[in-house]
N, C-alpha and C positions, 0 to 999 in steps of 0.2 A: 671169619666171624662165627663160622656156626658151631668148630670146633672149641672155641671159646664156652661156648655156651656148655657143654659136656665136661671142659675139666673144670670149671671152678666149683658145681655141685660134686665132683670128683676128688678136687682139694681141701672142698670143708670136712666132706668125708674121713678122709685123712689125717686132718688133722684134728676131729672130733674123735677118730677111733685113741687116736696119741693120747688125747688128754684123758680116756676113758683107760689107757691104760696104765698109766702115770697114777690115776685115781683107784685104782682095782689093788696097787701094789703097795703102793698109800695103806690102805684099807683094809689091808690082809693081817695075818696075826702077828706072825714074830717079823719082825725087822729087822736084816741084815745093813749095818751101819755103811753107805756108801763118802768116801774122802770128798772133801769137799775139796770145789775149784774155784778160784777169781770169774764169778759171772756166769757159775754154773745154777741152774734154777733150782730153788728149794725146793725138797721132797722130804716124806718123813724118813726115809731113809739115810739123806743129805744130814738133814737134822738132828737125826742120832748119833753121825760122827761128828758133832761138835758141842765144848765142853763149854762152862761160865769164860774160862780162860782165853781158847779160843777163838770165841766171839767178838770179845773186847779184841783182838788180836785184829783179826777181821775187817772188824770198824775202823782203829787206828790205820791200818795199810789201806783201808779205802778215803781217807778224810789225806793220807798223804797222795795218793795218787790227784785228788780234786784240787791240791793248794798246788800239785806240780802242772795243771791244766796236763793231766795223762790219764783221767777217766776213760773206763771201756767201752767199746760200742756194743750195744745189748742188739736182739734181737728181740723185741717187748711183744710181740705180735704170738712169737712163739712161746714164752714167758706166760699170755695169758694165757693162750690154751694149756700151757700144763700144772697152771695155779687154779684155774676156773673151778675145778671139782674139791679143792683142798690147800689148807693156807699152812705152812709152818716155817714161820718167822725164825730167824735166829737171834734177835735181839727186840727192845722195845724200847722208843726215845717219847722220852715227855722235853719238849720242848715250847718256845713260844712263838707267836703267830707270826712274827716278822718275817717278812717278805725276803729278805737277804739271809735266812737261816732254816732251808730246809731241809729237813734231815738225810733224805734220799737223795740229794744232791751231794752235800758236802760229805757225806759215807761213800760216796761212788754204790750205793745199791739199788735195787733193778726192781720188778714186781714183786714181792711175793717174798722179799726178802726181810723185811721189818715193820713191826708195828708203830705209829706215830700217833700220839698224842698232846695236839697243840691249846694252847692257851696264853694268854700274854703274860710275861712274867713265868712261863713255866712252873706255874704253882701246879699243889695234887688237889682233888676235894673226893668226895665219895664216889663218885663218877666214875673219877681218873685213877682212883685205886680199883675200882671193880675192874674194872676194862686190863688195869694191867695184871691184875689178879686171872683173869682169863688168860691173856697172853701167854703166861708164865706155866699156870697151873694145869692150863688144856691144852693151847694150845704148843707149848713146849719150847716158849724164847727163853735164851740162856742168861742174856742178862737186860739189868734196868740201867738206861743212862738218862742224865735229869742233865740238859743239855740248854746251857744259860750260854748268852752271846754279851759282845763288849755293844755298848752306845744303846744301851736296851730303853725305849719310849715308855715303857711299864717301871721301871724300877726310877726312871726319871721324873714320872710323875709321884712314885711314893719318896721319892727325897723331896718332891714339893708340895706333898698332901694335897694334891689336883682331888676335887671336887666333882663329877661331872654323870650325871645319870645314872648310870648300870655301874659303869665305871669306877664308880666309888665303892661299891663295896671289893671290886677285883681288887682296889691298892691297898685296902684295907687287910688285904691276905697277905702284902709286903711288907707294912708294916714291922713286920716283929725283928727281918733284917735290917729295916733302916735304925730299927732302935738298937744293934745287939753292935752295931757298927761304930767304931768311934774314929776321928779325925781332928784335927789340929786348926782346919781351915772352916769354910762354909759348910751346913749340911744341907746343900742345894745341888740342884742339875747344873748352877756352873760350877760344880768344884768337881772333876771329871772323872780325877782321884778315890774320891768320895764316891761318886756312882759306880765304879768298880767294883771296891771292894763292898759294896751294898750287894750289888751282883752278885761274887764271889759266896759274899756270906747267904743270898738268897738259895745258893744253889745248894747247899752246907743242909741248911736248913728243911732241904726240899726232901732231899736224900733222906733226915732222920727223921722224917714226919711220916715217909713210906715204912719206914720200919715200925714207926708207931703207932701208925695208926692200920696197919693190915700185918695181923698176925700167920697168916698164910704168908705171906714173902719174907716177915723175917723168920718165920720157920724156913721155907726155902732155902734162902741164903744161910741159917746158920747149918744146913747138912749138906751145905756144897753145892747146892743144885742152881741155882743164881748166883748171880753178881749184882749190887746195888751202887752204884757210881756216880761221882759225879762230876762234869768236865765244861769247858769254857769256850765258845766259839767266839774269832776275832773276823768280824764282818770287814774288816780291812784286807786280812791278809790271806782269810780263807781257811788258816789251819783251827786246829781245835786241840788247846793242854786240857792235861791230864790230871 
């Protein structure tokens, strides 16, 4: 026991000098670009070698690894000590709140790895463009994914004009997809079809309102430096099109 007592003030040591110096090289002027690995911790260096292209690449091989139930085992413990002093994301998911569609999950990424931005309906407001405008602009994520899921409770309630406190104005931001949608059948949450492609088209929508309404990311994206995307998670089966 007493031995105990010596190495753990021993261990944090150690592992504060690590993250201090993870952070020092972070920090320094010029950055030599380090190759990126499957579950290697972001650094700005990590960061540098990877492009808009990349990334999306990234994401895609980790959203297959999670449908093939073949996600890596992190070491998170050591992940925060060497995020604690500096964050550089390689991507940024605006997503929504649903419990079966978290990003960090179904991307197979680890601490330190990407920025999330949740909200029901995966809508943008001023908020969620500042935020991703950080992301992008400072902190140096390569691309934007607007990351809508199938059986969505948000786009269920704007095919039924649900009514309900706060609430109402969030479905009110759906709207413009349930009107821009057309169908043959019900324009309700039983025609399953219909809330789909309500979806599909909210996501469509999410994407060109980031471009238009933040003229920083579409500058961005139009000189290569980002990617604006937008993609569909199936809460059934796990994967995520493209």
């Amino acid at each position: 026991m007493k031995s105990l007592t010596y190495i753990r003030p021993l261990t944090l040591s150690l592992m504060l000098a690590s993250a201090l110096t993870y952070a020092a090289a972070d920090q320094s002027g010029a950055i030599k670009p380090e190759s990126y690995a499957v579950g290697k911790t972001m650094t700005k260096a990590v960061q540098a070698s990877i492009t808009p292209g990349s990334a999306l690449d990234i994401l895609k091989a980790g959203n297959v690894r999670f449908a093939s139930n073949k996600s890596i085992k992190r070491d998170n413990k050591k992940n925060v000590m060497k995020t604690g002093l500096g964050q550089y994301p390689l991507a940024s998911v605006v997503s929504c709140i649903d419990s079966r569609a978290t990003p960090e999950l179904i991307f197979d990424q680890g601490i330190g790895d990407i920025f999330t931005a949740r909200v029901a309906g995966n809508i943008v407001n001023e908020d969620i463009l500042g935020s991703l405008e950080y992301a992008a602009k400072v902190a140096g994520s390569r691309v934007i994914v607007v990351l809508g899921h199938t059986h969505c409770g948000a786009i269920k309630g704007a095919c039924d004009d649900v009514k309900m406190g706060n609430l109402t104005n969030l479905i009110a931001k759906l709207k413009p997809a349930v009107e821009a949608t057309k169908t043959d059948g019900e324009r309700n949450s039983k025609n399953h079809e219909f809330v789909q492609k309500v979806a599909d088209e909210n996501v469509e929508l999410t994407v060109q309102k980031i471009r238009d309404m933040s003229p920083i990311l579409k500058e961005m994206e139009d000189k290569g430096q980002i990617k604006i995307v937008g993609a569909m998670y199936d809460v059934g089966t796990g994967k995520v099109t493209w």
